[in-house]
Structure formats: C-alpha cells, structure tokens
C-alpha positions in Angstrom: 215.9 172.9 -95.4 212.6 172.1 -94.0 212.4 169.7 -91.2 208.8 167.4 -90.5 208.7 167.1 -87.1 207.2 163.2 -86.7 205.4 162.9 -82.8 206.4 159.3 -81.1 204.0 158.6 -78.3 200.8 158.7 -76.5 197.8 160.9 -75.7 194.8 160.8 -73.3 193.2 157.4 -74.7 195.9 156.5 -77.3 197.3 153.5 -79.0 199.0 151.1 -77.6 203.0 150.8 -78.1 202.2 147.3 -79.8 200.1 149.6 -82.4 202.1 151.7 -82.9 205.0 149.5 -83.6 202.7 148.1 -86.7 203.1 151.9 -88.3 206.8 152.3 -88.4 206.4 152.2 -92.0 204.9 155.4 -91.7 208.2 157.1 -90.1 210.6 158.8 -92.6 214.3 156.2 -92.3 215.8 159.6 -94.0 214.9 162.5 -91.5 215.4 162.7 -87.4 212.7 161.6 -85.3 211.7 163.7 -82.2 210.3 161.6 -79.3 208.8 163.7 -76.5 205.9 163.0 -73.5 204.9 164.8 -70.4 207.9 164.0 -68.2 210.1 161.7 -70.6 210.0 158.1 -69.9 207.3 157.4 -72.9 210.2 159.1 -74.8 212.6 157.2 -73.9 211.2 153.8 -74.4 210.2 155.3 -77.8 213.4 156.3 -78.8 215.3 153.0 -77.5 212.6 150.8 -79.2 213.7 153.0 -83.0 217.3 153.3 -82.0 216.9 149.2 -82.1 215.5 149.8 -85.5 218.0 151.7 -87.2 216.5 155.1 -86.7 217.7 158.8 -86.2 215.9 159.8 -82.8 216.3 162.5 -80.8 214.1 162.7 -77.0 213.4 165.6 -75.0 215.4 164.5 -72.0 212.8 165.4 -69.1 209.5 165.8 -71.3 207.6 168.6 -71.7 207.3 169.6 -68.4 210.7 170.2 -68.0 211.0 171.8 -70.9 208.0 174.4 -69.6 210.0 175.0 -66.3 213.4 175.5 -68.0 212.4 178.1 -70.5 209.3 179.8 -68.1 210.4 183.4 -67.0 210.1 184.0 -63.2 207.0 185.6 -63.3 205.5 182.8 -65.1 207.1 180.5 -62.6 205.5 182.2 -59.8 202.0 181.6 -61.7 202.6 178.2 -62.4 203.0 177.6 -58.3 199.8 178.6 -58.3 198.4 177.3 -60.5 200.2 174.1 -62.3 199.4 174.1 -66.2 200.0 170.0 -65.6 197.9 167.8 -63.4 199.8 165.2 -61.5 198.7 162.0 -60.0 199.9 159.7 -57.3 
C-alpha cells in the first residue's frame, strides 16, 4: 500500500493559516495526514484545527528538530554543536 504523505504548514514566506484553511478540499478525508514544523507547535495547531474537522492527523511531537537530534549519531551530534544545521532566534 502506498502512502501520499500531505505537508500541513508553513515555510519561509508562506500562507497564512486563514489560506490554508480555504484548501482543505485539497486534503485526502481517506488517508492520514502528517503535520510537522521546525519545533512542533505549527503542527500542533495544524493537527487540532483538522482533528476539529474530522481528519486522520498524525504530528511529529517536537518537530523536526527534535527529530534531527533523536535519530543523529554522536559524532553527528558533536558536529551539530558546532555548527547548528538550524538557526534560532530570540
């Protein structure tokens, strides 16, 4: 079985969540939806605006960063103290 994996959420410059809310006809109603950002709060909001909807969502608890640093070996580790593959801004 062949799964089509549907990205919920934003990049660099993106749509709005209002816009995007206008395209859930595009999403399949028959299939799981992954929801996923850089640390996972995007997600989240994603997911609990289709759960509201009827939806099957799934979300990356922690985003993608957290998924890099859980499945990095420790020599990658020790390269990403170095040098972060993320930018972070406070």
């Amino acid at each position: 079985m062949s799964k089509k994996v549907i990205i919920v959420g934003g990049v660099a410059g993106g749509a709005s969540t209002a816009a995007r809310l206008r395209r859930l006809d595009e999403l399949p109603d028959d299939k799981p939806i992954y929801a996923f950002c850089q640390e996972g709060f995007r997600a989240y909001i994603s997911q609990m605006n289709l759960l509201q909807r009827d939806y099957d969502v799934r979300n990356l608890i922690g985003g993608i960063k957290t998924y890099i640093m859980a499945t990095a070996t420790q020599e990658e580790l020790k390269e990403m103290a170095k040098n972060p593959p993320y930018r972070t801004i406070f």
